[in-house]
N, C-alpha and C positions, 0 to 999 in steps of 0.2 A: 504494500500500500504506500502511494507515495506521501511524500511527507511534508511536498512544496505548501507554500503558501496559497489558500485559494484568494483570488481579486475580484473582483463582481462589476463591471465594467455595462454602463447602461448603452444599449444596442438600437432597442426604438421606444420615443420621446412619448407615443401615443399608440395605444393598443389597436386603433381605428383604420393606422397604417397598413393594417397585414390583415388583411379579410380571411375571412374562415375559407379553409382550402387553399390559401396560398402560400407561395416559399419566397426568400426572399435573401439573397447576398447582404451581409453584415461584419466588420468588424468587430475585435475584444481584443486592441493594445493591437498585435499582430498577427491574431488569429484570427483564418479566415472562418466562417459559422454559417452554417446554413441553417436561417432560422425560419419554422413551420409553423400555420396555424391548421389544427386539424380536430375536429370534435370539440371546437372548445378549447384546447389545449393549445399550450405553446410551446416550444421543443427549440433545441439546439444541436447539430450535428455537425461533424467536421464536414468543410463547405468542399473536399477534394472528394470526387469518385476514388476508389481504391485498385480501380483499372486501367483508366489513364488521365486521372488527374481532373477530369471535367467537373466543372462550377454545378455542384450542386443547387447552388442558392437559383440557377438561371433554369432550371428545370419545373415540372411542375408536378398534382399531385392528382394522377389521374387514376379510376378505378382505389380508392382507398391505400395506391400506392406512391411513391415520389420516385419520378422516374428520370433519371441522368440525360442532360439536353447530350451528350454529346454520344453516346452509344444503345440508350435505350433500357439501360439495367434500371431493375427497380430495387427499393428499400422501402422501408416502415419508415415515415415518417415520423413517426415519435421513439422508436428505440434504431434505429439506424440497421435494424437486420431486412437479410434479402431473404426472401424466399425459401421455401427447399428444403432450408436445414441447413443451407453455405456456410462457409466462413469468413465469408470476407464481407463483412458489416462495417460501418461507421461509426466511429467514436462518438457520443454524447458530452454534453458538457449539461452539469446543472443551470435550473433556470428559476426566476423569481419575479414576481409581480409586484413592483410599489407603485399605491396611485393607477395611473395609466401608462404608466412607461413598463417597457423589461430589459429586465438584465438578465446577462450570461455571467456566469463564475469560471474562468479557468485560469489554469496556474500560475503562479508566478513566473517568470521572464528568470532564468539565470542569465547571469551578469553576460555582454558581449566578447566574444572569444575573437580577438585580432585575426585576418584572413589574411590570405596571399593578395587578395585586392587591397588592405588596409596598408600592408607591408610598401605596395606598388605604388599607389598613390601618395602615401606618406613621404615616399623616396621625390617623389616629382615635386613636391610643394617645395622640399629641402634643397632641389635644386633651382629653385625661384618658380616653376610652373606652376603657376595659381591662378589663369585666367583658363574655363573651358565651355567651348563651345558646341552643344550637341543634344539631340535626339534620344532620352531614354526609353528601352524596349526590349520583348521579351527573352534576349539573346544577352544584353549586357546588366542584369538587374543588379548581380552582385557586385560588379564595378563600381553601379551607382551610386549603392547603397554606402560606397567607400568613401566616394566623394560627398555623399550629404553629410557624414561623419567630418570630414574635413572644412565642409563650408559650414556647419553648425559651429564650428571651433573658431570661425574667423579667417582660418588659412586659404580660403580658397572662396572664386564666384563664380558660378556657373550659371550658364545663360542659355533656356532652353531656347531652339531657333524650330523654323515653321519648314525648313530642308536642310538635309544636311550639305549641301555644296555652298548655303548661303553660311555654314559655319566654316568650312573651309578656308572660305574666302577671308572671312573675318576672323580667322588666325591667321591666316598668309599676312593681311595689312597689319595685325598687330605685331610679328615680328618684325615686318618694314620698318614699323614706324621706330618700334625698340631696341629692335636687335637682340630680341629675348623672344624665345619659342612663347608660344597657347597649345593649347589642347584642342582637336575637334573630336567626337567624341558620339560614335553609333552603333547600333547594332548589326548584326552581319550581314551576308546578301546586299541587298537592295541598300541603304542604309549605307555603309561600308562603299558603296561601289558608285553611287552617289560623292562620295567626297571627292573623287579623282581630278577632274578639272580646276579646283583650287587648289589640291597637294600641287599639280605641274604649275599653277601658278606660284606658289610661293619657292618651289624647284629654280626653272629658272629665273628668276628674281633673288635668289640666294636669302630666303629670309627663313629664318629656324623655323621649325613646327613639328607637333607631336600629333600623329592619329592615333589614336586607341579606339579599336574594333572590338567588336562581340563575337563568337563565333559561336556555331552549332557543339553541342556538349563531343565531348572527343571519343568515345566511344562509338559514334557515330559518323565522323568523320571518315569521308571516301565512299560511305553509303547512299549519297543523291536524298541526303534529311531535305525538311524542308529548309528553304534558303541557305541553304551549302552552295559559299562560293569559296574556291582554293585564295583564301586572302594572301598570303607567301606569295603565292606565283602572280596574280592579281596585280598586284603591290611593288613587284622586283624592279620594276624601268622607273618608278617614281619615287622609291623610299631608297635612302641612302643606308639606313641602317634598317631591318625589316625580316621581325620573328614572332612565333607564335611562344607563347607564355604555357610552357610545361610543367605538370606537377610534382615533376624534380629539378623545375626551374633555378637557378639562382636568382628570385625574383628582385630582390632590391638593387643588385650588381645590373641584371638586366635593364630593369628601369633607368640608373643609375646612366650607362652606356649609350640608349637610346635618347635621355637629354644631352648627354655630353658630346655625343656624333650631330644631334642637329644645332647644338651651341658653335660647336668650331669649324665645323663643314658648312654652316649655315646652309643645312640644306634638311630634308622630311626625313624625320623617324616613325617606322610604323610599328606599334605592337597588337599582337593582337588574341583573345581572352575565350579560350574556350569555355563556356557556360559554366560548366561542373568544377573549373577551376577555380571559378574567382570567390567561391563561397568557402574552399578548401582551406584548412589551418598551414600555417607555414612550420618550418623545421624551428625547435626551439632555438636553436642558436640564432636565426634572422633576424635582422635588426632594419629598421629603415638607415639607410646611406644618407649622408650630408656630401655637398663637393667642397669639403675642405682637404687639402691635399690631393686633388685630383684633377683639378683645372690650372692650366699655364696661362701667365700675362701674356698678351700678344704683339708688346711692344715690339716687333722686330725690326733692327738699322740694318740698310739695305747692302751688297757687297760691294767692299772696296773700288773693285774695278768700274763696274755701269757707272758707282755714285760718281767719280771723280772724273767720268765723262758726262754726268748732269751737269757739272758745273762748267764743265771746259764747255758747252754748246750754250749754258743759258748766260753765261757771262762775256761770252760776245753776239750775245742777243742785244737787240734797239729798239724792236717792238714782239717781246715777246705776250704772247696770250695761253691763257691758263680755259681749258675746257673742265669741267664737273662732272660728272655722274654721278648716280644713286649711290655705289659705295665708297662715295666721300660724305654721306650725308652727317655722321658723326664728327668729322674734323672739319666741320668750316668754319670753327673761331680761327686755324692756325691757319687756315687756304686763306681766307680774307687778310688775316696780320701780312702773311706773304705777298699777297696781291699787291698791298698796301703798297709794302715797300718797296719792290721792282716795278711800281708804276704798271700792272699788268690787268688788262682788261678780263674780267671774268664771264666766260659763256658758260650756259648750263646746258646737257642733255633735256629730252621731255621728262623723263623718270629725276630729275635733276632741279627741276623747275624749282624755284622759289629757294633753294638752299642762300641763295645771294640776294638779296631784295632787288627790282629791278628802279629804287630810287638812289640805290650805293651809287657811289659815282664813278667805282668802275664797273657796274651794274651792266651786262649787256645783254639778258632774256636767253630764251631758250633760240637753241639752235636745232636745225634743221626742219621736215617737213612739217612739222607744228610751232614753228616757231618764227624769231622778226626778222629782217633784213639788215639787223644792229648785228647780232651776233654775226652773220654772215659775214657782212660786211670786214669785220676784226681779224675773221679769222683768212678772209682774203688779204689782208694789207698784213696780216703778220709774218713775221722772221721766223719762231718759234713757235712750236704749242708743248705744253706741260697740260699733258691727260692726267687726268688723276680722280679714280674710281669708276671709267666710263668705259665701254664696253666696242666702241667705234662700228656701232650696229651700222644699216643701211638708215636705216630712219634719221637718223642724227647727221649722220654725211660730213664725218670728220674728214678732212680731206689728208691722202698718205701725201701728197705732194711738197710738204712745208718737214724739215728737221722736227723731229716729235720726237718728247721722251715721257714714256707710258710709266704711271707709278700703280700697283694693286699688289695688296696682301693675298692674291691667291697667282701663283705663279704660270698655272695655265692659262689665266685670262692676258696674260703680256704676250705679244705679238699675235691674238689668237687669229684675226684675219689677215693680218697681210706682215710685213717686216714692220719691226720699227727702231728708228737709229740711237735709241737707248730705254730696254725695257728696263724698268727698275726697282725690282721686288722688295717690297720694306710695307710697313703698319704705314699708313698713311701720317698720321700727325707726328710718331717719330722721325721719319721721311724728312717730311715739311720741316720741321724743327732744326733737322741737320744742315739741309738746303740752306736756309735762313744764317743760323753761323758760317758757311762756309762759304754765303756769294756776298756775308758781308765788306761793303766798301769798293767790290768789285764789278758791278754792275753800271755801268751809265745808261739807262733807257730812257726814249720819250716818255711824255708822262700826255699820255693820251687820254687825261680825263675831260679837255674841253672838245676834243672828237665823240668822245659819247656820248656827251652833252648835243653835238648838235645832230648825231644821227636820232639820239630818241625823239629832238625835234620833230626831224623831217618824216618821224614813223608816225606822232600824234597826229602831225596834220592830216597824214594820209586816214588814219582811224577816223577822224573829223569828218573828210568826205564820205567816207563809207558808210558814218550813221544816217547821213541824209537819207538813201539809199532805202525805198517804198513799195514793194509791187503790191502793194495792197493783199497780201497774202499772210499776214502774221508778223510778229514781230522778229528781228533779224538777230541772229547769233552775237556782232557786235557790238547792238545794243543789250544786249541782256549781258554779257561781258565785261559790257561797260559800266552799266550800273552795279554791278556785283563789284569790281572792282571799287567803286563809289562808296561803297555799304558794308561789304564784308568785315568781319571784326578782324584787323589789322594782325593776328596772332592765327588765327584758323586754322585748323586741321581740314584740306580740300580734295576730297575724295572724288575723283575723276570717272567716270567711266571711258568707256570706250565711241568711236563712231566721230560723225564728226561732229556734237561738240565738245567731243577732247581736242580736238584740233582746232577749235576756234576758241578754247578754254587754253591753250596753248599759246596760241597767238596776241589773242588778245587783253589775255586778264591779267595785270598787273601785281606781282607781288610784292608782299611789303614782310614781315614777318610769317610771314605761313608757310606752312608742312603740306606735301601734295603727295598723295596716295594713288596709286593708279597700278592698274595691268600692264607691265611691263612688257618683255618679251613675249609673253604668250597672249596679251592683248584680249584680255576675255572678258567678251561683252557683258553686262549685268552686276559688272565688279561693283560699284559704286557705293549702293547702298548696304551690302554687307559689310564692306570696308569701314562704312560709318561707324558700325557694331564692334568693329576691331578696334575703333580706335576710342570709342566711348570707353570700351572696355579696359585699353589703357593710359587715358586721362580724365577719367570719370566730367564729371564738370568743371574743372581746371583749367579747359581751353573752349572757345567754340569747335563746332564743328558743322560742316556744311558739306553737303553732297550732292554732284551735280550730273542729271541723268538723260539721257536720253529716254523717248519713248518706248524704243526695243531695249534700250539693255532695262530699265527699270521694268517690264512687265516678267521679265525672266525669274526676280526674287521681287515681286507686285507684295505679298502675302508678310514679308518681314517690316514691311511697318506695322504690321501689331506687334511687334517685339520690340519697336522702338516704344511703343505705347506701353506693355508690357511694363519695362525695365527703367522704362521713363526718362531716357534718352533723348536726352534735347536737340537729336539730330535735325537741321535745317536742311530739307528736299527741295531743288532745285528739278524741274523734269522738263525739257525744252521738245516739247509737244509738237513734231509736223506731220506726224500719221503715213512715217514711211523712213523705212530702213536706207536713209540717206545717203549715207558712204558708202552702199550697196551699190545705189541705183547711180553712185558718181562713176563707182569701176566699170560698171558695165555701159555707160557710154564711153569712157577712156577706152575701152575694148572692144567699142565697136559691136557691141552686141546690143537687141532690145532691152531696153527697161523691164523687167519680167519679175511680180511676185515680192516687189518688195513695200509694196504698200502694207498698212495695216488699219486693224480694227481696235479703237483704244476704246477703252471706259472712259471717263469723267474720271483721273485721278485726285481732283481736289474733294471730290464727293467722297471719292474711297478714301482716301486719306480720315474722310470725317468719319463715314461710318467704323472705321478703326478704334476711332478715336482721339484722332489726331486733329489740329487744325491745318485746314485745305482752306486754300485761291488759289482761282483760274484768271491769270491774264489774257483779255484778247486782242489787246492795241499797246502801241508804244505810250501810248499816253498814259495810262496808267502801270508802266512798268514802275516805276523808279516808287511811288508811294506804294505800292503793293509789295515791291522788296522791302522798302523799309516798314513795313506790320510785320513781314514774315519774320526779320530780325529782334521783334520787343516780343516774341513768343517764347514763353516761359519752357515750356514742354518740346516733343517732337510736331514739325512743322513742314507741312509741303507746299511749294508755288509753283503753280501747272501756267509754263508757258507755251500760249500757242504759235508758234514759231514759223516763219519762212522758211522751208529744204534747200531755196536756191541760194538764198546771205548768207553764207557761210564765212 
C-alpha cells in the first residue's frame, strides 16, 4: 500500500459541466483523468487507454460502457474494468463532492529527477544560449518541459512563433545582429524540415545558431513511424556540426561542442532529440558544462609578411578608400578612428549599410546595385581599396582592377573570387589597431572630405527630382524612403527584406545610427519580419525597431504578427503594397521574356494587422505619407503602415 501523500486537486468548478452520460479530459497537478458522469455518479480514471495510449476523457459512454475514441475498447466507467474478465483495466483515483464543484485525490508528485534534457539545456544557457525560438509538439515534449524549467528560473525566453522557418529566420538575424547563436526549436518531420531555409540563411551569412529537433522515439527509428524524417542526413549540407543525442550520449560535452562549433565557425549547429531520450535520467556523474576554459580570445595579429606589404601599398596610397562588409560590423569604432586619420572615404556593402552613418563626413552609402553613385564614384577615382569584412560578391561590384588588400578573420574568404594583391588574415580590430601604429606619420593622403560633401550634393538633388515623379498609380518607393529616413528613430534596428524595396531601401534611405538586418547571400524573400523577432529578442525595448516589407515577402510569414502582439513587440511594419512580385516582373523584361504570374492577390494588411491586434494604416496618396508615418512612430505596441505603392518608382 503506498504511503505517498494523497492531494485533492479541484477538476470541475460546477457539477452542471459534465451531464449524466458524459466523459470529459481533466487535469490533477499533472495527471491526466478521465472524469465520468454515469448513474449519478462521478468517477475518475486514468485518462491513457492501456493499448495505445488514447484520451480516454475524448471518448464517450455508449451502451452502459466508455469506449476508447481511438481503437474502440471498452471499460466500466466507474471502476475502469473491460469486459470479459481482462486485465488490462484503468486505474481509479478517489473522488469527492464539495458544494458543486469535484475533486480528484491523487498522489503526491515526488520531487523532479534532473533528465538528459535538463543536463542539455542547462549546458546551453551556460554557454550564453538563452534566447529560443520555436514550435512545441508531440515529438519534442520533454525538451520542453526543460526549457520551461529554465525560463521559470529566469535563464532563459522562449518565444513561441506561428512557423517554424519564421523562427529560423529570427535566430539567423539575432546572431547577425550579436554574434551570439539563438535556438530554433521543433518537432521532427514537418516541423524540423521547415527550418531549412533560415538555417542556409544564417549559413551563408556566417551568423551562429543552434537547431534543436525532436525526433520519433529510437526504437523506432528506420521503421517509416509517423513523421520519420533521417534528420543526420536531412541536416548534413546545412549544419556544421550535426548529431542525434544518444542514451549513452555524453550529453552536456555534446551540447557543450554544438555551441562552441556555431560560436567560432559562426556557422549552424544541429542536435537532435529522440522522444524516449529527452525524458531519460543522465549518468550520475553529468554535470551541466560552463565555457570557462574552453573558448579562445580571437584576437589574432595578422603574419608578418602580407602585414608589412599593407603598409608598403597603403603608405604610398593618395587617395586610398576603405570598402565594409557585414563582418566588420563589430569593429567600426576602430575602421572609422582609421578612416579618420588616413583621410579615407568609407563605402559600405548592402549587408554593410548603415555600419558608417551616411552624415560622417567620410560617409559614402552603400555600394553597388542597391546602392548611390557617391560610393561608386570613390571607389573609381581611388588608388587603393582596404576591404575589410566584405565578401567582393557580384552584387557589390568591388572592382579587382585598383591595388586591394582584403582583411577577414576567416582565411578562406581572402582571395575567394579572384587574386588579390594583399590578403590579410588577422581579427579585424586587432588588424586595424596595428595598421594605425604602423602607417603612423607615414601617410600623406588627400583629404577628400569636401569631395563627398559635394557628390552627396549632387545625389540629393537628383533624389529631389525623383520625388516629383507621379503616375498616379500609388505612392513611389523614394518617397516612402524619404520620409522614413525623415522619421525613423535615428538609432533603429532596420530589418530589410528582400525584392525591390531593398533596393530602393538601399538607395535611398539615409542612415544615421542604425543596425540593418537583411538576407544576405541567400536573399530570402519574407526575411523581414521574422528578423524583427530576432532582434526584439535581442534588444528587448532598448532600441527601436522597424521593418520594412514588401507585399510578397510579408504574406510569406503574414501570421507572425500575432506574435508581435503576442510578446508585445513594439515592432514598426512598414509593407510597400503594389500587388505584384516587382523585381520579378523587372527580370523578366530585362530577359526578354513576358510578364507572366507575378501579380498578386493581397488582403487589406492594415485591417489584418488590426484584427491581430495590432495597430494598422493604409496609405493611398503621397499626401498623407509623411503624417501617417509619423502616428505609426508614437505607437506604443506593434505597429503596421500599409503603403500602397507604385511597381514602376523604384
Amino acid at each position: 500500500m503506498s504511503t505517498k501523500k494523497l492531494v485533492w486537486h479541484k477538476v470541475l468548478d460546477n457539477k452542471k459541466d459534465l451531464p449524466e452520460g458524459r466523459v470529459k479530459t481533466v487535469t490533477a497537478n499533472h495527471t491526466g483523468i478521465c472524469l465520468t458522469h454515469y448513474k449519478g455518479k462521478f468517477s475518475a480514471l486514468d485518462n491513457r487507454c492501456p493499448h495505445q495510449g488514447g484520451p480516454l476523457g475524448e471518448g464517450s459512454i455508449e451502451n452502459g460502457m466508455l469506449r476508447c475514441p481511438w481503437h474502440g475498447w471498452d471499460f466500466d466507467p466507474c471502476t475502469g474494468k473491460p469486459p470479459g474478465g481482462f486485465d488490462d483495466g484503468i486505474d481509479t483515483f478517489p473522488v469527492k463532492e464539495e458544494g458543486e464543484a469535484i475533486y480528484v485525490g491523487v498522489e503526491e508528485e515526488a520531487p523532479h529527477e534532473t533528465t538528459i534534457s535538463d543536463i542539455m539545456v542547462e549546458t546551453m544557457v551556460n554557454w550564453g544560449v538563452n534566447r529560443v525560438f520555436g514550435m512545441v509538439g508531440h515529438s519534442n515534449l520533454g525538451m520542453a518541459d526543460a526549457l520551461r524549467r529554465q525560463e521559470e528560473k529566469g535563464n532563459l525566453k522562449f518565444f513561441g512563433i506561428r512557423h517554424e522557418g519564421a523562427g529560423a529566420f529570427a535566430a539567423s538575424a539575432y546572431g547577425k545582429l550579436t554574434g551570439k547563436p539563438a535556438a530554433c526549436f521543433t518537432i521532427a518531420g514537418p516541423g524540423a524540415t521547415n527550418l531549412y531555409t533560415g538555417l542556409w540563411d544564417a549559413k551563408v551569412d556566417r551568423a551562429p545558431l543552434l537547431a534543436l529537433t525532436g525526433q520519433v522515439a529510437t526504437q523506432v527509428v528506420g521503421t517509416g513511424n509517423f513523421q520519420e524524417v533521417d534528420l543526420i542526413n536531412a541536416f548534413e549540407s546545412v549544419a556544421e556540426f550535426n548529431h542525434r543525442v544518444e542514451t549513452a550520449s555524453k550529453h552536456s560535452e555534446l551540447m557543450a561542442l554544438a555551441v562552441k562549433h556555431a560560436i567560432i565557425n559562426r556557422d549552424v549547429s544541429h542536435l537532435t532529440f529522440p522522444d524516449d531520450v529527452q525524458t531519460q535520467l543522465p549518468k550520475k556523474w553529468e554535470k551541466a558544462q560552463t565555457p570557462e576554459g574552453r573558448i579562445t580570445p580571437f584576437t589574432i595579429s595578422p603574419p608578418k609578411e602580407t602585414f608589412e606589404k599593407a603598409v608598403e601599398l597603403l603608405s604610398s596610397s593618395k587617395r586610398p578608400v576603405i570598402v565594409v562588409g557585414h563582418g566588420a560590423r563589430f569593429h567600426m569604432d576602430q575602421v572609422i578612428a582609421f578612416a579618420e586619420k588616413i583621410n579615407a572615404p568609407v563605402l559600405t556593402t548592402f549587408k554593410g549599410k548603415g555600419q558608417i552613418p551616411d552624415n560622417h563626413p567620410l560617409g559614402c552609402g552603400v555600394l553597388g546595385r542597391s546602392g548611390t553613385p557617391i560610393a561608386s564614384w570613390f571607389m573609381n577615382e581611388s588608388d587603393a581599396l582596404l576591404v575589410i569584412g566584405a565578401s567582393f560578391s557580384n552584387h557589390t561590384g568591388i572592382t579587382p582592377k585598383k591595388p586591394t588588400i582584403q582583411i577577414d578573420f576567416d582565411p578562406l574568404a581572402l582571395s575567394k573570387f579572384h587574386k588579390i594583391d594583399v590578403p590579410l588574415w588577422g581579427e579585424i580590430s586587432t588588424t586595424v589597431a596595428q595598421l594605425t601604429t604602423s602607417l603612423e606619420g607615414k601617410m600623406n593622403t588627400v583629404d577628400q572630405r569636401s569631395e563627398i560633401a559635394e557628390r552627396w550634393k549632387i545625389w540629393k538633388a537628383e533624389k529631389q527630382k525623383r520625388l516629383l515623379e507621379d503616375e498616379g498609380h500609388g505612392v513611389s518607393s523614394i518617397a516612402i524612403f524619404e520620409a522614413l529616413t525623415k522619421l525613423a528613430p535615428k538609432d533603429a534596428i532596420m530589418c530589410v527584406d528582400v525584392g525591390n524595396n531593398a533596393y530602393s531601401f538601399g538607395r535611398y534611405f539615409e542612415s544615421k545610427q542604425h543596425t540593418f538586418l537583411m538576407s544576405g547571400y541567400l536573399g530570402s524573400i519574407g526575411f523581414a519580419l521574422p528578423a524583427s523577432m530576432g532582434a526584439f529578442a535581442a534588444v528587448g525595448t532598448n532600441r527601436s525597431i522597424v521593418a520594412v516589407s514588401g507585399d510578397g515577402g510579408l504574406c510569406q510569414y503574414l501570421a507572425e504578427i500575432s506574435t508581435l502582439v503576442k510578446y508585445e513587440m513594439p515592432v514598426k511594419l512598414i509593407v510597400v503594397n503594389n500587388g505584384e512580385l516587382g523585381k520579378i516582373s523587372k527580370e523578366q523584361r530585362a530577359g526578354e521574356f513576358d510578364v507572366w504570374k507575378t501579380d498578386l492577390h493581397n488582403p487589406n494588411f492594415s485591417e489584418f494587422a488590426r484584427s491581430c491586434g495590432a495597430w494598422g494604416k493604409r496609405v493611398e496618396n503621397k499626401i498623407d505619407l509623411e503624417s501617417s508615418m509619423a502616428e505609426l512612430f508614437t505607437q506604443e505596441g506593434p505597429a503596421v503602415l500599409e503603403v500602397m505603392a507604385d511597381v514602376n518608382l523604384i
